[in-house]
C-alpha positions in Angstrom: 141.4 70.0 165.3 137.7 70.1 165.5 135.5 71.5 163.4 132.9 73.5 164.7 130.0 75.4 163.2 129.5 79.0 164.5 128.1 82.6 163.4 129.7 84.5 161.1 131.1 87.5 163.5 133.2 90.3 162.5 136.3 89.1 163.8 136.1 85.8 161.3 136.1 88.3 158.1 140.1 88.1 157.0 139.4 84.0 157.5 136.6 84.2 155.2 138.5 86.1 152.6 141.5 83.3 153.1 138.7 80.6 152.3 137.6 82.4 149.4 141.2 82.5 147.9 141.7 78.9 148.5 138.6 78.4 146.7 139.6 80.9 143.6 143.0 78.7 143.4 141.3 75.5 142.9 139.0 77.3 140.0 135.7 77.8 142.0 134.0 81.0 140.3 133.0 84.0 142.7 129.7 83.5 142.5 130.1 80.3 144.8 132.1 82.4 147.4 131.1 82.8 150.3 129.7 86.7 151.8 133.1 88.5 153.4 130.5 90.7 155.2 129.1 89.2 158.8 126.3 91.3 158.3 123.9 90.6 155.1 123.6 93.2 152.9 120.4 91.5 151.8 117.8 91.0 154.7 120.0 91.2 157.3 118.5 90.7 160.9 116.8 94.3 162.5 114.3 96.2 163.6 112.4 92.8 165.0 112.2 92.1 160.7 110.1 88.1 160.2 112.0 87.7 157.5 116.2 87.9 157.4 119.1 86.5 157.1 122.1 84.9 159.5 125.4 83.2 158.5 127.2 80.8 159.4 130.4 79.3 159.3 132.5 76.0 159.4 135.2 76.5 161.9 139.0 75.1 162.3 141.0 76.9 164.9 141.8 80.5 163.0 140.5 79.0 159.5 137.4 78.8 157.9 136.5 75.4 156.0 132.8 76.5 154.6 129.5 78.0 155.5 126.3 78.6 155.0 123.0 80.6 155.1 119.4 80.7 156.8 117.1 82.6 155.6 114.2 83.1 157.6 110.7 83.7 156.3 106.9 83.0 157.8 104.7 80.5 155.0 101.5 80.1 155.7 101.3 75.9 155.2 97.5 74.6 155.5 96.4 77.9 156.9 98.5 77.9 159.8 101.4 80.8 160.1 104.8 78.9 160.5 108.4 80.1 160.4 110.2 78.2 157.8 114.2 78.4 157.1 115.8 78.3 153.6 118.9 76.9 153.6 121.4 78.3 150.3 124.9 78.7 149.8 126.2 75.4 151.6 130.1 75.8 150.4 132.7 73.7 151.8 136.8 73.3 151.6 136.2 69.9 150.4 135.5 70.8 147.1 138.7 71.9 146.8 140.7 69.6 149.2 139.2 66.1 149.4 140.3 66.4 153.9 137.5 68.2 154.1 135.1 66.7 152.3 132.9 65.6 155.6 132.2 69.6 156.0 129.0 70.1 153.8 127.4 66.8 156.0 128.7 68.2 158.6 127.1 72.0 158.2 123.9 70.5 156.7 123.5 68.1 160.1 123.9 71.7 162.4 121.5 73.4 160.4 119.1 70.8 160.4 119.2 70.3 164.0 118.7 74.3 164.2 116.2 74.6 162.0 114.2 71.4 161.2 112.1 73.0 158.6 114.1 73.7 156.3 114.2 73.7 152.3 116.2 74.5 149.5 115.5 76.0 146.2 117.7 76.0 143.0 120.5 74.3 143.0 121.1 73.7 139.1 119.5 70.1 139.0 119.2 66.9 140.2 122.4 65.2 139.3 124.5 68.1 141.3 126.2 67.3 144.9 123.3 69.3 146.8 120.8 67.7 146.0 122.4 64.6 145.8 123.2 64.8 149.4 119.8 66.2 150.3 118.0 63.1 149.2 120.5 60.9 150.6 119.2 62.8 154.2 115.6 61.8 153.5 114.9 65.2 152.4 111.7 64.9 149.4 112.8 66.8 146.1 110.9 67.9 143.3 112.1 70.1 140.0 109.4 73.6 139.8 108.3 73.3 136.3 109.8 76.1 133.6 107.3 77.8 131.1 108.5 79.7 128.5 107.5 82.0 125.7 109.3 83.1 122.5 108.9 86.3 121.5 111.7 86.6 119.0 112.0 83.2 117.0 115.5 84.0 115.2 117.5 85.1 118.0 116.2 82.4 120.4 117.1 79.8 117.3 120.9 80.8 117.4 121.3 81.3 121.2 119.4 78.7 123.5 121.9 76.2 124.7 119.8 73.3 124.5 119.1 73.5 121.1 122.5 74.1 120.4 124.5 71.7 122.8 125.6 69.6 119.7 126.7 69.8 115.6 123.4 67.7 114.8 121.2 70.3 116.8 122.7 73.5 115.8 122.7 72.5 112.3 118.9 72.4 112.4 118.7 75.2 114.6 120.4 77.3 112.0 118.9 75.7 109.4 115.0 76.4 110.8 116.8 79.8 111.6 117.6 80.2 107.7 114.5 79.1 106.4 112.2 81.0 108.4 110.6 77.4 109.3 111.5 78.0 113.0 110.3 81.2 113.2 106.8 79.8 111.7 106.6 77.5 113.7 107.3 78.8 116.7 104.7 81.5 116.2 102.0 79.0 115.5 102.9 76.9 118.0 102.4 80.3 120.6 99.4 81.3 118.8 97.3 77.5 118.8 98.1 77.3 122.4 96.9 81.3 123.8 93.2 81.4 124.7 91.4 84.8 123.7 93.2 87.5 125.7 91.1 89.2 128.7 89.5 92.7 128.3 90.0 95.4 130.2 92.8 93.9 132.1 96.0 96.1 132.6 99.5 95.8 134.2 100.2 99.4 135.9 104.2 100.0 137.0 104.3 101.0 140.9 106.8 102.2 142.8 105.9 100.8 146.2 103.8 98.0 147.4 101.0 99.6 149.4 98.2 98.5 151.7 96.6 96.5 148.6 98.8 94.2 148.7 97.9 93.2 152.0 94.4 92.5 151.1 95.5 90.4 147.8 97.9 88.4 150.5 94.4 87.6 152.8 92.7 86.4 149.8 95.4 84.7 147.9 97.1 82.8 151.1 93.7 80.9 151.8 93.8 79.0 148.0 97.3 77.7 149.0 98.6 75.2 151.0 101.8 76.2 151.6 103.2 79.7 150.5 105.7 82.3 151.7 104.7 85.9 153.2 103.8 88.0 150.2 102.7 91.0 152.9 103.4 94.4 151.8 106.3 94.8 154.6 107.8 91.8 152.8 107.7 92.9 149.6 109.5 95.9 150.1 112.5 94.4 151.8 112.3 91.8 148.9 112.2 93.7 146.1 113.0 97.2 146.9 112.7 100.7 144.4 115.4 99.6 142.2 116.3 99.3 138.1 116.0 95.8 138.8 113.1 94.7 139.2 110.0 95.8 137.4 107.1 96.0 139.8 103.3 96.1 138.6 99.8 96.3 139.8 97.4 94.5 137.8 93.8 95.7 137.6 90.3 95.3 135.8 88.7 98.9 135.8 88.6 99.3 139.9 89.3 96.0 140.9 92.9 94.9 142.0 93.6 91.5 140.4 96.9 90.9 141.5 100.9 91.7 141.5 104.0 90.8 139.5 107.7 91.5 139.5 109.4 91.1 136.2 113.1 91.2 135.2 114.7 91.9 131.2 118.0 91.2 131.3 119.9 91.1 128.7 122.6 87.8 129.0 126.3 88.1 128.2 127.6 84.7 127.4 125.0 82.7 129.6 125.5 79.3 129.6 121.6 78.6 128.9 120.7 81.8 126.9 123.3 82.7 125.2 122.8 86.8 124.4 119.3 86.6 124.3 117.2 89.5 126.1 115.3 87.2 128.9 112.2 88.3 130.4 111.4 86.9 133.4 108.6 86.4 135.6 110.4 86.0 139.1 107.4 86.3 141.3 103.4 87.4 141.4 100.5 86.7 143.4 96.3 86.6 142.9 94.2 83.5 143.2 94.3 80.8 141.1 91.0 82.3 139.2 93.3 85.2 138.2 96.5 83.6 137.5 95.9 83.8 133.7 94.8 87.4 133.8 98.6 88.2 136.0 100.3 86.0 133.2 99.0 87.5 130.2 99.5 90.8 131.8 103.1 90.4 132.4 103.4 88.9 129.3 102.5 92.1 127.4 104.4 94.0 129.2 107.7 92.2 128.5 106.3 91.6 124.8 106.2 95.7 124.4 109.3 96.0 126.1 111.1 93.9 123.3 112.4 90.7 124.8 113.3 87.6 123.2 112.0 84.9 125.4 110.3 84.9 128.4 110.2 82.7 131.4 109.0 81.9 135.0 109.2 78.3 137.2 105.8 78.1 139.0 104.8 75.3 141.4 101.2 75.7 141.3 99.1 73.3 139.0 96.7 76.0 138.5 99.6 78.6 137.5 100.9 76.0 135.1 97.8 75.8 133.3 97.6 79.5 133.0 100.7 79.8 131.8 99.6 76.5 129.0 96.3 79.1 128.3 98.8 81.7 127.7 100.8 80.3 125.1 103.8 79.0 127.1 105.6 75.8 126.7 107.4 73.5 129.3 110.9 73.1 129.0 113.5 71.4 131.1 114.1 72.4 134.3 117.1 72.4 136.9 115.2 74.3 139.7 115.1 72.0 142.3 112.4 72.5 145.4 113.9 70.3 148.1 111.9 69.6 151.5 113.5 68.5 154.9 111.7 65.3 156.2 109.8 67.6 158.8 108.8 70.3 156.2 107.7 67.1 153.6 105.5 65.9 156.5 104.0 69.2 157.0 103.1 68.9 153.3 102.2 65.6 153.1 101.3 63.7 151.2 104.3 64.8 149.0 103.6 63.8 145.8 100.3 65.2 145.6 101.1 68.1 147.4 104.1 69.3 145.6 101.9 70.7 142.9 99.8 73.2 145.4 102.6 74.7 146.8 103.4 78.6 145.9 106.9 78.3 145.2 108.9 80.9 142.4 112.5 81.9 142.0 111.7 84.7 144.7 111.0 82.3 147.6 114.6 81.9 147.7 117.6 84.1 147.3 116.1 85.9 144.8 115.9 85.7 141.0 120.0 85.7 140.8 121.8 85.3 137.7 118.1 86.5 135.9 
């Protein structure tokens, strides 16, 4: 029987759940399981909302064999107001049962034809089967660079994965550890590369983003070529009043600099940081003459609140070398930004382009797993 791509209605909810199970047998974790509610309980589409989300699913008679989200945002791309689509959570049967294997093609084809400007974010690096696919499709891809900051040398030393991923590297880990040679080392390393910190510049916790933000998104949307809707209607539907996220107004006496949202989180077993207590950076906006006021900002506040590391993937070329004046260093990075042929043209040339785009964790699903 065909299979055929269609929205996720109410009726299809006990075939998701079966999908889901099949994919639990074959050892898929929940996290790659599909929604088992047809309506988002994350942007979901009302009230005439520009930004939301829609399902869809792969279709076989009664049973469901994947599916697959749009999320639908306005970017402002070369000044001009355009409705781009983000395209997460492609999961297919055939990672479980090689017969379907043709589904992900399959659902990434329909959306495509949908939506033509599309992207993806994430993904968990180059080498995995999205992205892999994507490229094979024409689509342009391009890793956002990751800065990070330690705050707390020892605990970073005997928890980051990468320094740890074999006997020869946690030996030394431990070793600097030990010593107190890492923790030296590290600091100095922070301290040559931070620029004198800015006076009079503070990072003020809000509990609502209010008609300033609309003026910051005026001003900040014309020194980008191609960023999502950062209005203050937007805002609160992506980061509402929660424990979650840390939301703050960053100012210089009377003048209103800019915005970040933070995260500390403390990990449990993560596969990159360990138990480490991660600040992150998931999104912010000011022009690129502010960025290192909105970095050092944020970076006090997570400093005071007593985190071991902190990090954020920025796009921008100007944001990176903020971050570089602020003491941060580059690490690797799997967070893919991937652009559909018609999106890439949009912000063509690619290559040189890729590096004035406004993209962070929250242009997509949100800073999960942070």
């Amino acid at each position: 029987m065909a299979i055929v791509i269609q929205p996720f209605t109410e009726d299809r909810v006990t075939a998701v759940k079966a999908f889901n199970q099949r994919l639990a047998a074959g050892g898929i974790p929940s996290r790659f399981h599909f929604p088992e509610s047809s309506i988002p309980e994350w942007l979901p589409k009302e009230n005439g909302r520009r930004i939301y989300q829609e399902y869809y699913l792969a279709v076989e008679g009664n049973d469901v064999r994947g599916g697959f989200i749009l999320k639908h945002q306005e970017f402002s791309v070369g000044g001009q107001t355009l409705p781009i689509v983000y395209y997460h959570l492609p999961v297919s049967e055939g990672i479980v049962n090689n017969s379907y294997a043709n589904v992900g093609v399959l659902m990434l084809r329909v959306a495509m034809k949908m939506q033509p400007m599309l992207f993806a974010l994430g993904m968990g690096g180059f080498d995995r089967p999205l992205p892999k696919m994507l490229k094979a499709t024409g689509w342009r891809l391009t890793a956002l660079p990751l800065y990070f900051r330690v705050h707390h040398p020892l605990p970073f030393l005997r928890q980051i994965a990468p320094l740890r991923r074999s006997l020869g590297r946690r030996a030394i880990a431990d070793l600097a550890a030990i010593t107190g040679t890492g923790w030296l080392g590290i600091k100095l390393v922070h301290r040559l590369r931070t620029i004198e910190r800015p006076r009079g510049v503070e990072a003020t916790p809000i509990n609502d983003f209010g008609p300033w933000a609309d003026g910051l998104w005026q001003l900040g949307c014309q020194h980008y070529g191609f960023i999502g809707d950062r209005r203050s209607e937007t805002l609160k539907l992506l980061y509402p009043t929660s424990d979650k996220f840390l939301r703050f107004r960053i100012t210089r006496g009377s003048e209103t600099l800019g915005w970040a949202v933070v995260l500390d989180t403390q990990m449990r077993d993560n596969q990159y940081f360990g138990n480490l207590r991660v600040g992150t950076i998931a999104d912010c906006l000011a022009t690129p003459q502010n960025a290192f006021d909105i970095v050092h900002a944020t970076t006090t506040v997570l400093e005071k609140r007593g985190v071991d590391v902190m990090i954020a993937n920025h796009s921008h070329a100007a944001w990176g070398d903020a971050f570089h004046s602020a003491g941060y260093l580059r690490g690797p990075s799997n967070f893919i930004f991937a652009a559909s042929k018609p999106l890439a043209e949009k912000l063509g040339p690619f290559e040189t382009n890729r590096n004035l785009a406004y993209i962070m964790r929250g242009d997509g699903d949100g800073p999960v797993n942070l």
